[in-house]
VMD Tcl script that builds the backbone (N, CA, C; Angstrom):
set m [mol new atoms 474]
animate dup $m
set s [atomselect $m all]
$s set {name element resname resid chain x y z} {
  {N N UNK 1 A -21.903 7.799 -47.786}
  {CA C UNK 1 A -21.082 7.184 -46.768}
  {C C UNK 1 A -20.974 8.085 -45.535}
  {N N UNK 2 A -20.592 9.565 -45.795}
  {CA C UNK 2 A -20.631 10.219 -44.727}
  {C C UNK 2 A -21.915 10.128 -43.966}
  {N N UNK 3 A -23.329 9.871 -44.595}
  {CA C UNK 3 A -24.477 9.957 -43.795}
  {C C UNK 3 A -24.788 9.062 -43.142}
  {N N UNK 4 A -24.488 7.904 -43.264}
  {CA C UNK 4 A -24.156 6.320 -42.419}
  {C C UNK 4 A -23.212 6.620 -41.158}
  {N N UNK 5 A -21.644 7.357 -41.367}
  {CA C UNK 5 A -21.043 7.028 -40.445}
  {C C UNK 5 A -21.615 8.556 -39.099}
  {N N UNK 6 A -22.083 9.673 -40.147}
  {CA C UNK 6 A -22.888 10.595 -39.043}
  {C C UNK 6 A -23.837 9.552 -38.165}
  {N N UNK 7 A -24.643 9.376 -39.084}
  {CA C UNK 7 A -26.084 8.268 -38.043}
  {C C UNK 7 A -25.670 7.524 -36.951}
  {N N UNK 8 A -24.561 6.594 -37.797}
  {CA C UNK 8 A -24.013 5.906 -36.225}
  {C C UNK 8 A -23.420 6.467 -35.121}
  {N N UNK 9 A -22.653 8.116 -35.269}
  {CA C UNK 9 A -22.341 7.939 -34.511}
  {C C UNK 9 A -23.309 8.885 -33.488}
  {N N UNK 10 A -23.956 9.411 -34.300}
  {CA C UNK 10 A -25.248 10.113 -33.241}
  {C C UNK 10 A -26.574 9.209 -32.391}
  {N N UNK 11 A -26.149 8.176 -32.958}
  {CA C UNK 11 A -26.874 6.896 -32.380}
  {C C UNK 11 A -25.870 6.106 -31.350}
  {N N UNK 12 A -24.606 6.159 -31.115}
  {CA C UNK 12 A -23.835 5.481 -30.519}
  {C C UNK 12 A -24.342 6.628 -29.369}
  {N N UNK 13 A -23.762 8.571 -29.683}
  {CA C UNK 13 A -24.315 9.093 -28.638}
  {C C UNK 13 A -25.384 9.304 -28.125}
  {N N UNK 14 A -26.538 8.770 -28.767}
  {CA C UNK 14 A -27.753 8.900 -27.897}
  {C C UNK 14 A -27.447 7.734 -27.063}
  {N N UNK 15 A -27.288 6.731 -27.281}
  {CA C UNK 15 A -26.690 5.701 -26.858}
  {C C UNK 15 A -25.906 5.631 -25.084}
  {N N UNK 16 A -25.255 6.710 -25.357}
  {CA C UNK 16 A -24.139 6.699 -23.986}
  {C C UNK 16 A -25.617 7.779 -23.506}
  {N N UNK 17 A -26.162 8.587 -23.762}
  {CA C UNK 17 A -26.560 9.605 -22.906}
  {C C UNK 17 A -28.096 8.950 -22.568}
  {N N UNK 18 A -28.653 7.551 -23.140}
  {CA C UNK 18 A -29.586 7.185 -22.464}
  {C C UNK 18 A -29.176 6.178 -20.807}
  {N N UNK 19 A -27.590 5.956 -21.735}
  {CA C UNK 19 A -27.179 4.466 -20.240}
  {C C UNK 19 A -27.177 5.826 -18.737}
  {N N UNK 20 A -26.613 6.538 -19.111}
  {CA C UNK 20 A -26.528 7.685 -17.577}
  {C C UNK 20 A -27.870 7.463 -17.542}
  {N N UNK 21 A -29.020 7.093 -17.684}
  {CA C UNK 21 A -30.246 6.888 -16.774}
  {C C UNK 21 A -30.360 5.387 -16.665}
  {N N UNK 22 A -29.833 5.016 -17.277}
  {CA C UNK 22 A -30.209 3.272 -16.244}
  {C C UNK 22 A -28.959 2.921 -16.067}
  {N N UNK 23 A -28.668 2.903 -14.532}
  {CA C UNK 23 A -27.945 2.520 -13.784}
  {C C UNK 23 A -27.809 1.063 -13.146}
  {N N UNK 24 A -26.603 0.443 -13.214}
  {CA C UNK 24 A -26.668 -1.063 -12.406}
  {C C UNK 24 A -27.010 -0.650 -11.289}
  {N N UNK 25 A -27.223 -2.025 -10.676}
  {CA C UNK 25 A -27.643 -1.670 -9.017}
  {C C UNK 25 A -26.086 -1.650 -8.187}
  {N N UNK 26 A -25.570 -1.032 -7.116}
  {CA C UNK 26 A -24.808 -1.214 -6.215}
  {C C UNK 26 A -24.893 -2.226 -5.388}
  {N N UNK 27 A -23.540 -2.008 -5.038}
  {CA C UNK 27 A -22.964 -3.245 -3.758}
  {C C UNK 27 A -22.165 -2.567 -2.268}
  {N N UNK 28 A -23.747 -2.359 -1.846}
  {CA C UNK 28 A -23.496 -1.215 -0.892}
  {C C UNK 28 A -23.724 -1.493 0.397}
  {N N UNK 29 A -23.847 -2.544 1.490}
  {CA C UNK 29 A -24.811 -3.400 2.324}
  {C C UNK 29 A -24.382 -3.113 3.494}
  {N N UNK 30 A -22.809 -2.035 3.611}
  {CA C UNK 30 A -22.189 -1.479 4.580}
  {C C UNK 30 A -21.089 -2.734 5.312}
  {N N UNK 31 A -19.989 -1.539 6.212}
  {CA C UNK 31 A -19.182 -2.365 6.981}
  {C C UNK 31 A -19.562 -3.585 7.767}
  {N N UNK 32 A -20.471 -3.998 8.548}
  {CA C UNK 32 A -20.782 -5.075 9.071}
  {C C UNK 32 A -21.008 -5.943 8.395}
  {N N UNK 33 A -20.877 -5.874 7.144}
  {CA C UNK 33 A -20.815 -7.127 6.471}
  {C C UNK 33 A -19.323 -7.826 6.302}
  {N N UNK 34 A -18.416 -7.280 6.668}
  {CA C UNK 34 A -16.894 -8.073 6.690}
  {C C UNK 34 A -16.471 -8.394 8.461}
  {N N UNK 35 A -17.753 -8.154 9.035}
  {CA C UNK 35 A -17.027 -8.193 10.828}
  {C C UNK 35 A -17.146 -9.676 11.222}
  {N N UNK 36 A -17.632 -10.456 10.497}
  {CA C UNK 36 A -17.709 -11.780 10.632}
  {C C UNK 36 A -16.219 -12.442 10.199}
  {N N UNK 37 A -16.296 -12.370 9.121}
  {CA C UNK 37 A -14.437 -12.704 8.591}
  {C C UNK 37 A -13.106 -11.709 9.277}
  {N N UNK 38 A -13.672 -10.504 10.097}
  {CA C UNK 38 A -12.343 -10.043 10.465}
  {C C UNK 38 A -12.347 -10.606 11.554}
  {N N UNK 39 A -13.575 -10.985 12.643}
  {CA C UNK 39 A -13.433 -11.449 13.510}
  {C C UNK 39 A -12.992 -12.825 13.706}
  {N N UNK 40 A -13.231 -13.415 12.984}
  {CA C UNK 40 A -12.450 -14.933 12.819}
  {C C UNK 40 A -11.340 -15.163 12.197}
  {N N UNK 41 A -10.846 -14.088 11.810}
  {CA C UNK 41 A -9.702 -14.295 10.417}
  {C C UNK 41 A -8.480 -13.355 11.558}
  {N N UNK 42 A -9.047 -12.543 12.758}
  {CA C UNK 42 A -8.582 -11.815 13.238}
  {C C UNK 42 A -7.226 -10.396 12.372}
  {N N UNK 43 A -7.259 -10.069 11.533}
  {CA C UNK 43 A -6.080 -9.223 10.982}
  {C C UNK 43 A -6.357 -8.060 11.752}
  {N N UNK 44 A -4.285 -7.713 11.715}
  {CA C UNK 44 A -4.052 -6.469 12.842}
  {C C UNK 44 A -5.124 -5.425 12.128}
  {N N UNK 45 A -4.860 -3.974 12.514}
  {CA C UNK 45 A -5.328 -3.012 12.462}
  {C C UNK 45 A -4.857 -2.515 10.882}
  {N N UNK 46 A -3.132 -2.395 10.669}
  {CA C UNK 46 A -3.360 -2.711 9.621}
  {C C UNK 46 A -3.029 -3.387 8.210}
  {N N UNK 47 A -3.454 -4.580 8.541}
  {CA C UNK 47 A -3.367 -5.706 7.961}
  {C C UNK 47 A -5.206 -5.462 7.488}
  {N N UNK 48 A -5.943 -4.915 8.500}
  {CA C UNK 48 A -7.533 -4.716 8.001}
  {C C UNK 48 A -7.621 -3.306 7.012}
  {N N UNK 49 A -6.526 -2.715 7.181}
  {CA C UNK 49 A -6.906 -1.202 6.620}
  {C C UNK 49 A -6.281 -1.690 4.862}
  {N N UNK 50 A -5.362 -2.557 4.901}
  {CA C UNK 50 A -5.035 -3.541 3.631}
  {C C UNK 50 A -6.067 -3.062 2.694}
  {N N UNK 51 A -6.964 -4.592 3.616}
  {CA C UNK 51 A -8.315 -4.987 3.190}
  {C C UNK 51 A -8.935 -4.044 2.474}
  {N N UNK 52 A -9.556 -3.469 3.577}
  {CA C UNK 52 A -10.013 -2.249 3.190}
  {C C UNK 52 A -10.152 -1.312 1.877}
  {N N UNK 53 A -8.978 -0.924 2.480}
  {CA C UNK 53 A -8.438 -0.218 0.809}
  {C C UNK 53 A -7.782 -0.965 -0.588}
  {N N UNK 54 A -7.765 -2.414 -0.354}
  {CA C UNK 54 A -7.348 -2.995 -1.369}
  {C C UNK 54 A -8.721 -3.932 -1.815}
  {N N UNK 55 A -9.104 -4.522 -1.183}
  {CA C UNK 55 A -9.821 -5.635 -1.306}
  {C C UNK 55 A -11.815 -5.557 -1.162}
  {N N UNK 56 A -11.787 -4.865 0.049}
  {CA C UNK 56 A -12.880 -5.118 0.239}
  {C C UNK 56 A -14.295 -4.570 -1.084}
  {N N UNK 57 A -13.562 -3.717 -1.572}
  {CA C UNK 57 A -14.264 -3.282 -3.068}
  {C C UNK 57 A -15.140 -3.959 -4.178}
  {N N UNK 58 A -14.216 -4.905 -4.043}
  {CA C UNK 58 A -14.554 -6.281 -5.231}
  {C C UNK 58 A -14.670 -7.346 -4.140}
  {N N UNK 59 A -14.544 -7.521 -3.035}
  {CA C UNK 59 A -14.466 -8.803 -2.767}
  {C C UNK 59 A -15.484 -8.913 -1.284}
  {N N UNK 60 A -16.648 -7.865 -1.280}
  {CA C UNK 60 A -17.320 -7.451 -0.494}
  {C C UNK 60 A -18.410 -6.920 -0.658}
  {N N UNK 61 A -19.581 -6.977 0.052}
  {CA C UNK 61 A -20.783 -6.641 0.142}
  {C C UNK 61 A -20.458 -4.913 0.309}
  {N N UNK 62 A -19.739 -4.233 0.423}
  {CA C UNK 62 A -19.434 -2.740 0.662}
  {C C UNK 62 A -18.527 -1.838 0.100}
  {N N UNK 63 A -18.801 -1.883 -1.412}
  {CA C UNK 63 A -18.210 -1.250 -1.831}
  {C C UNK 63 A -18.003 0.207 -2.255}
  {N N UNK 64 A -17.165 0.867 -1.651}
  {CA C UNK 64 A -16.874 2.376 -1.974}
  {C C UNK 64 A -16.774 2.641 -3.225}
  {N N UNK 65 A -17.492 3.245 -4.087}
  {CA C UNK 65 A -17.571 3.822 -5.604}
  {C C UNK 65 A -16.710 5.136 -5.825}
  {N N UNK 66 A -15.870 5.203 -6.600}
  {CA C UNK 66 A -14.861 5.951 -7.063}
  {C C UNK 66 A -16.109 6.897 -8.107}
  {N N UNK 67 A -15.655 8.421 -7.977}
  {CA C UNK 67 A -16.427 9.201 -8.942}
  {C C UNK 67 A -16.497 9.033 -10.101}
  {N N UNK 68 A -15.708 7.979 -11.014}
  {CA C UNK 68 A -16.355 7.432 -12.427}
  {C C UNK 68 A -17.444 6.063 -12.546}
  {N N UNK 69 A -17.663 5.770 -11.059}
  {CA C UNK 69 A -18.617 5.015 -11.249}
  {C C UNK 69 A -20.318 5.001 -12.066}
  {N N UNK 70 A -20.221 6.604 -11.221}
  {CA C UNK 70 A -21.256 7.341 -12.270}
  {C C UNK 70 A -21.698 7.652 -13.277}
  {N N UNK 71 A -20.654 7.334 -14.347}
  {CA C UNK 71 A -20.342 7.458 -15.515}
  {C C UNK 71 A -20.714 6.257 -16.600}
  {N N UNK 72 A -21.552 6.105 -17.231}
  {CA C UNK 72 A -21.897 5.000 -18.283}
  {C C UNK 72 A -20.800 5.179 -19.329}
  {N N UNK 73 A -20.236 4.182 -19.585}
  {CA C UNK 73 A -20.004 2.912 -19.731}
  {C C UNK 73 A -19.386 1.952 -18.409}
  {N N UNK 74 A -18.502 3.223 -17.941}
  {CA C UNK 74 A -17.858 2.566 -16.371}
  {C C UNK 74 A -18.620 2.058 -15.768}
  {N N UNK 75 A -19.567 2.525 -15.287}
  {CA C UNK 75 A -20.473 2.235 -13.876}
  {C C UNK 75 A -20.918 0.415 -14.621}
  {N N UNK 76 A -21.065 0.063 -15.714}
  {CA C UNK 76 A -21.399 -1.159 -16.289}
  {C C UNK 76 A -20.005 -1.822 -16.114}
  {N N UNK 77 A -19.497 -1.822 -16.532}
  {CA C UNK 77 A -18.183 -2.108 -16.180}
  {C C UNK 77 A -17.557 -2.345 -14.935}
  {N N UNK 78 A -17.660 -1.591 -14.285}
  {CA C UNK 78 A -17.526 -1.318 -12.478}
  {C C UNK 78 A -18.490 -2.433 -11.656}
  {N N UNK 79 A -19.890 -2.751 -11.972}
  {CA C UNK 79 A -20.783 -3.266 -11.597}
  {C C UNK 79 A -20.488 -5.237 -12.295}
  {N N UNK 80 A -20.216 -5.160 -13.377}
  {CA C UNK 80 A -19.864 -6.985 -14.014}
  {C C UNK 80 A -18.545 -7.028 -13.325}
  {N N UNK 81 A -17.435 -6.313 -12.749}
  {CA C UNK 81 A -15.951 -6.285 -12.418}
  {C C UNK 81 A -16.478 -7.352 -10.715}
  {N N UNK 82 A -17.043 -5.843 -10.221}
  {CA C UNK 82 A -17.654 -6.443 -8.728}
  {C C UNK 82 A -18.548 -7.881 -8.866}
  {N N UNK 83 A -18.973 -7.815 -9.681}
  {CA C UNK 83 A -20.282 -9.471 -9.094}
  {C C UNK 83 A -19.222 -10.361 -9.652}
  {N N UNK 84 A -18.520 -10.568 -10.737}
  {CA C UNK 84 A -17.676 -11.162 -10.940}
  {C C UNK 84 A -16.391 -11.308 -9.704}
  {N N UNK 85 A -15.836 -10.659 -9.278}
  {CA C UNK 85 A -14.828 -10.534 -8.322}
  {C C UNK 85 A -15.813 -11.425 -7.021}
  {N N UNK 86 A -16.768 -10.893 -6.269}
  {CA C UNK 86 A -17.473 -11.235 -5.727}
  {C C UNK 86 A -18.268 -12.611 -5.561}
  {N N UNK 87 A -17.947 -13.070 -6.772}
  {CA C UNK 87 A -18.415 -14.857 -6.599}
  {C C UNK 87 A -17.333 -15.388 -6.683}
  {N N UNK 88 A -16.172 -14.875 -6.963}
  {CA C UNK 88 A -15.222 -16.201 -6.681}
  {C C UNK 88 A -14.610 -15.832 -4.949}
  {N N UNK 89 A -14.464 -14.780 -4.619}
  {CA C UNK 89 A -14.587 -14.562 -3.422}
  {C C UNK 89 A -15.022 -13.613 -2.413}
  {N N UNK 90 A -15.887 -13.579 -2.019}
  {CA C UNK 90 A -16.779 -12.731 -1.251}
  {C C UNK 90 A -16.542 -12.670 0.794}
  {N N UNK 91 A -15.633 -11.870 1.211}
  {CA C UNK 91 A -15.541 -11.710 2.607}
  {C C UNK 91 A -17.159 -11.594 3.286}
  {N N UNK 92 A -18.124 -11.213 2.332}
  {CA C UNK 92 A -19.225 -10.784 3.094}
  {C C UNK 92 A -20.201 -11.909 3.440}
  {N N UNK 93 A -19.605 -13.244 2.784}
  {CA C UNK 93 A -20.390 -14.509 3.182}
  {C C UNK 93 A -19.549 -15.329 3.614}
  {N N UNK 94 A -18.795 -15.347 4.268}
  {CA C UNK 94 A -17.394 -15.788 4.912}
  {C C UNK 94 A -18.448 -16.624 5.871}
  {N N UNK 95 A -19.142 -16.753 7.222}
  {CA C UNK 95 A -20.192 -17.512 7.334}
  {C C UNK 95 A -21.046 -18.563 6.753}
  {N N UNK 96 A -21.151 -18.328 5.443}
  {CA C UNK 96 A -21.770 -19.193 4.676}
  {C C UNK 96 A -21.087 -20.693 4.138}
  {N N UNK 97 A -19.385 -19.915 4.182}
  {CA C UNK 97 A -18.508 -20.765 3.351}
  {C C UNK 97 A -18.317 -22.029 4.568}
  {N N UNK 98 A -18.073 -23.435 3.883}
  {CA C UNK 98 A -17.355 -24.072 5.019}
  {C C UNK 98 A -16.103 -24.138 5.256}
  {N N UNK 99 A -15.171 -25.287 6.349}
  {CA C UNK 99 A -13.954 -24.598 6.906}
  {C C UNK 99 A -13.267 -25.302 5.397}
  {N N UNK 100 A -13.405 -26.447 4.998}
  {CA C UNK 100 A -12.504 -26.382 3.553}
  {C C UNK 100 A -12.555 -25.414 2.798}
  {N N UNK 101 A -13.714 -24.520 2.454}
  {CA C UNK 101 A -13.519 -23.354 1.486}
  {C C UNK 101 A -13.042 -22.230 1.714}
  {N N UNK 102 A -13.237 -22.185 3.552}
  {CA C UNK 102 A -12.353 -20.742 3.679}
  {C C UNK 102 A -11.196 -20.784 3.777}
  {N N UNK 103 A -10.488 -22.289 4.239}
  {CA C UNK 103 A -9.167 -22.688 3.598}
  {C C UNK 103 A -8.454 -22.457 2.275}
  {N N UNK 104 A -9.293 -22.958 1.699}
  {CA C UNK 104 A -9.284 -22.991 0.539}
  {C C UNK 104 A -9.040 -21.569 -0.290}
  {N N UNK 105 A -9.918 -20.552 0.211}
  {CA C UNK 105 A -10.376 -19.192 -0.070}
  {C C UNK 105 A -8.851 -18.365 0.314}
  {N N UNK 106 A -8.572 -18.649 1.422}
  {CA C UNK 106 A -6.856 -17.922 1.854}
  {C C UNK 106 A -6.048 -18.421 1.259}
  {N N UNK 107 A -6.082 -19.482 0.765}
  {CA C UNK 107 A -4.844 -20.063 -0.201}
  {C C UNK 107 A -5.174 -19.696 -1.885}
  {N N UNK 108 A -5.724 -19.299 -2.100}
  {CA C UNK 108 A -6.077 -18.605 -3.499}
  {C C UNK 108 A -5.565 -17.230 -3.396}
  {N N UNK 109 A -6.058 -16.514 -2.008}
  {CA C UNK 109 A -5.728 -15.305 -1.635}
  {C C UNK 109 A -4.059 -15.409 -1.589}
  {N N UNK 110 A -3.459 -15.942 -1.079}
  {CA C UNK 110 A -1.871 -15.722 -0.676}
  {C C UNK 110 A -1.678 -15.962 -2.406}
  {N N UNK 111 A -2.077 -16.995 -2.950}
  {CA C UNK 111 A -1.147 -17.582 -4.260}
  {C C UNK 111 A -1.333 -16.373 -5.618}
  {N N UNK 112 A -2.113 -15.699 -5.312}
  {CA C UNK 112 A -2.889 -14.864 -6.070}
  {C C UNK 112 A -2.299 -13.472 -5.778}
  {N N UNK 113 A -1.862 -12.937 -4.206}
  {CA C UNK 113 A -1.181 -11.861 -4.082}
  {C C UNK 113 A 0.724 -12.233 -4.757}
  {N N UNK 114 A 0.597 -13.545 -4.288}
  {CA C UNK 114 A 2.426 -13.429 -4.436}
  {C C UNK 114 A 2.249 -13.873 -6.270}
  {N N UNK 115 A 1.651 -14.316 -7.054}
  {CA C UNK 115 A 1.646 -13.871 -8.455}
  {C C UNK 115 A 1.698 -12.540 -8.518}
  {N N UNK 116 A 1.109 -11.485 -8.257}
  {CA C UNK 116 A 1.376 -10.266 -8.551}
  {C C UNK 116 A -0.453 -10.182 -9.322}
  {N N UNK 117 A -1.011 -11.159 -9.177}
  {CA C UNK 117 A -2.867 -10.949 -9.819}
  {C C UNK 117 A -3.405 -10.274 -9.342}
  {N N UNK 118 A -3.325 -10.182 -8.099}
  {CA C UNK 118 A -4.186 -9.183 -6.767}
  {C C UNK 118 A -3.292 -8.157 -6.240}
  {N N UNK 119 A -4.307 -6.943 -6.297}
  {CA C UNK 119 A -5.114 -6.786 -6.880}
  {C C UNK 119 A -4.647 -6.702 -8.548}
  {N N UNK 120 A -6.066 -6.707 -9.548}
  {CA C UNK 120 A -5.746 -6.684 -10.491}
  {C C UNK 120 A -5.246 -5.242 -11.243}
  {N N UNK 121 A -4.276 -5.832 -12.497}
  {CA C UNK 121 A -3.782 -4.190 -13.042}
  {C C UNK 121 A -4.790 -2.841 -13.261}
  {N N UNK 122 A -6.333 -3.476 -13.589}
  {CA C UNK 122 A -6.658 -2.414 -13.929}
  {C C UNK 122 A -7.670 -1.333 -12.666}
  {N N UNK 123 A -7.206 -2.048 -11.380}
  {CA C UNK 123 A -7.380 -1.525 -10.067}
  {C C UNK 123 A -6.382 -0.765 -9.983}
  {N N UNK 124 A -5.072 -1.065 -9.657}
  {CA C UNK 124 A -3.403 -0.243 -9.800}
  {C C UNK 124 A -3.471 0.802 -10.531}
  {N N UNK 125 A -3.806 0.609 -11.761}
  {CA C UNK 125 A -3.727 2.022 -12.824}
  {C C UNK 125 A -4.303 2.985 -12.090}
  {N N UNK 126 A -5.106 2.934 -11.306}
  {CA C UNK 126 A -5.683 3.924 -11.003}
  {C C UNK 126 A -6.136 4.160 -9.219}
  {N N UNK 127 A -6.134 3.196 -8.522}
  {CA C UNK 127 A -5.684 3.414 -7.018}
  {C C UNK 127 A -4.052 2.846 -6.452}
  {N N UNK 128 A -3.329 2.595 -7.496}
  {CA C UNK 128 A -2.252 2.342 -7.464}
  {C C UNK 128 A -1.660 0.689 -6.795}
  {N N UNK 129 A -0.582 0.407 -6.763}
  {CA C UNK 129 A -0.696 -1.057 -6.335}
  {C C UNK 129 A -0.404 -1.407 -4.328}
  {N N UNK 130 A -0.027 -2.235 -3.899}
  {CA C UNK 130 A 0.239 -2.502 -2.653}
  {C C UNK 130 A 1.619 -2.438 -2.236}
  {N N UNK 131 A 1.988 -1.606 -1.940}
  {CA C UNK 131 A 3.707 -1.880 -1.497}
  {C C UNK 131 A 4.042 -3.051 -0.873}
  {N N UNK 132 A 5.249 -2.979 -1.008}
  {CA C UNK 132 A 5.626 -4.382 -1.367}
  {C C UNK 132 A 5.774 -5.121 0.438}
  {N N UNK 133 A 5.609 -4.155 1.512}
  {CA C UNK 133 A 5.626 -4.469 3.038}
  {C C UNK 133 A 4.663 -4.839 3.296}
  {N N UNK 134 A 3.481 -4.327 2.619}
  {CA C UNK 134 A 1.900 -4.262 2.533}
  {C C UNK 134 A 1.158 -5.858 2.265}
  {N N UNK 135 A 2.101 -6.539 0.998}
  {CA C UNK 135 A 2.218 -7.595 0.264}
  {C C UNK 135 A 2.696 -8.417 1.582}
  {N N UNK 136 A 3.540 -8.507 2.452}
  {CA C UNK 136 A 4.425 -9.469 3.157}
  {C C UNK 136 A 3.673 -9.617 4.216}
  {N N UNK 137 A 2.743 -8.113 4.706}
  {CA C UNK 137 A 1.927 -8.681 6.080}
  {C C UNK 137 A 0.536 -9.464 5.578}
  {N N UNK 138 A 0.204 -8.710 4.257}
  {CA C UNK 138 A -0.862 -9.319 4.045}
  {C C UNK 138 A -0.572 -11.090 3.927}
  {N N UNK 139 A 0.417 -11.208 3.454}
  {CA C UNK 139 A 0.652 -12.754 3.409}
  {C C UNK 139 A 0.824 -13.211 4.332}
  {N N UNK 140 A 1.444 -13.254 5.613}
  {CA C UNK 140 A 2.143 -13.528 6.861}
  {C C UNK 140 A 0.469 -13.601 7.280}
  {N N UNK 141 A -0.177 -12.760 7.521}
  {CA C UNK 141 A -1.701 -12.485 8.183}
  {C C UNK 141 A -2.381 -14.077 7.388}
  {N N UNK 142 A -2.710 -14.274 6.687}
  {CA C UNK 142 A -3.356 -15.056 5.146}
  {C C UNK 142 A -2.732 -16.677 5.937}
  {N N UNK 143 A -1.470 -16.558 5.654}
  {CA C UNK 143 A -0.952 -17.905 6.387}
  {C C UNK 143 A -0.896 -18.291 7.839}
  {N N UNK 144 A -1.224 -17.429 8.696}
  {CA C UNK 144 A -1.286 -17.369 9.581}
  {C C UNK 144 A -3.212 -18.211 10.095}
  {N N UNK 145 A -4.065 -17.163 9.173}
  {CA C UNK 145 A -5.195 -17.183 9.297}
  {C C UNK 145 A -5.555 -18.723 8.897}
  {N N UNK 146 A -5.098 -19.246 8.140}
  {CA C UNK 146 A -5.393 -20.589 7.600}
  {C C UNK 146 A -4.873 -21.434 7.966}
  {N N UNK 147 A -4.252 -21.651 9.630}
  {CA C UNK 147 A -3.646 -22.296 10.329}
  {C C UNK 147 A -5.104 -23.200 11.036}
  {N N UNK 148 A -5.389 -21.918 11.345}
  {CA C UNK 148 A -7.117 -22.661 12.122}
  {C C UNK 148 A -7.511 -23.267 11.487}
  {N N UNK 149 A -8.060 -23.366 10.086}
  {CA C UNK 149 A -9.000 -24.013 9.077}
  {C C UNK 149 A -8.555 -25.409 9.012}
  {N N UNK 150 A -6.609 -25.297 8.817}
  {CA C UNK 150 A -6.363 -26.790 8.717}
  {C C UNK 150 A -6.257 -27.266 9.507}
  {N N UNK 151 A -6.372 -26.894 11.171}
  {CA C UNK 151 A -6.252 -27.887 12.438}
  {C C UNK 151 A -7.282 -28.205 12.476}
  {N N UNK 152 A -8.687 -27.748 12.019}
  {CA C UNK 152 A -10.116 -28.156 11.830}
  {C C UNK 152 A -9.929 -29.157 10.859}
  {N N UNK 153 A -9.622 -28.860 9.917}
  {CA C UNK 153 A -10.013 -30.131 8.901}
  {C C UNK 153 A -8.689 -31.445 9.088}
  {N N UNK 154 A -7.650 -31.052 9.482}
  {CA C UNK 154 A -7.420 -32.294 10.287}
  {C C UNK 154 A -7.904 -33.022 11.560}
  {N N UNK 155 A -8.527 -32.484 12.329}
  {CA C UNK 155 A -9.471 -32.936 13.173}
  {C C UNK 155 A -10.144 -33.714 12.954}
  {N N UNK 156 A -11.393 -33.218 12.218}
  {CA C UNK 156 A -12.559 -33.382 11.449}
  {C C UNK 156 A -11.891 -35.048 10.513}
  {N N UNK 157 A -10.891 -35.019 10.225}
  {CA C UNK 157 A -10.355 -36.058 9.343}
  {C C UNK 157 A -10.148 -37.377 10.119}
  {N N UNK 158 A -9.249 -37.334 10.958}
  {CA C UNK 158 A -9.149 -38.182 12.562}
  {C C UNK 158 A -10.485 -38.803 12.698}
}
mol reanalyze $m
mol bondsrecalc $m
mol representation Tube
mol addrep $m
């Protein structure tokens, strides 16, 4: 029995010390990929630094990697967190979306910060959460921003 549970677990560690060589790919495509949505979405200075440091991570073509990214099992982890986060909403194709979805897209965003979902806990544990002033502009900004979308799609409706 002891020679079974040795094997496995010297096989679990060859295991971790082969993933440190195959690495997911990054989500790295740089800042100009959110200047399309800040420019239309207009948020103050910082209402964008929010973003930034809250959001744009997972929810962006540019994400800043924290030094355990490097690290197998994380960096797998880190990498399914982002593409996952990233298809349900992505600032970096904000262009792509139409005006119902980017409607649509800020009202997920507001309903999603004032649950307390966004960001998620296991972001907080460890870059900590949004103060709670942080929370009120980001919302005020969010409802604000989705004023345009619905004078378009009432338009468009007319």
């Amino acid at each position: 029995m002891k020679k079974i549970i040795k094997f496995i677990l010297l096989l679990g560690l060859l295991a971790l010390v082969v993933m440190q060589f195959i690495r997911p790919e990054k989500n790295n495509a740089g800042y100009e990929t959110v200047m399309a949505f800040e420019n239309e979405t207009k948020p103050s200075v910082h209402v964008a630094s929010i973003l930034k440091e809250n959001c744009y991570d997972c929810h962006s073509d540019q994400t800043q990697y924290p030094w355990y990214a490097e690290i197998a099992p994380f960096s797998y982890w880190l990498a399914d967190h982002i593409k996952h986060a990233g298809g349900k909403f992505n600032v970096s194709k904000w262009e792509s979306y139409s005006i119902k979805k980017k409607d649509h897209k800020l009202e997920e965003l507001i309903e999603e910060v004032k649950k307390g979902n966004m960001p998620l806990d296991s972001y907080t544990w460890i870059h900590g959460d949004l103060a709670e002033d942080d929370k009120v502009l980001l919302l005020q900004w969010a409802t604000v921003a989705r004023l345009q979308y619905k004078g378009q799609l009432n338009m468009s409706s007319n």
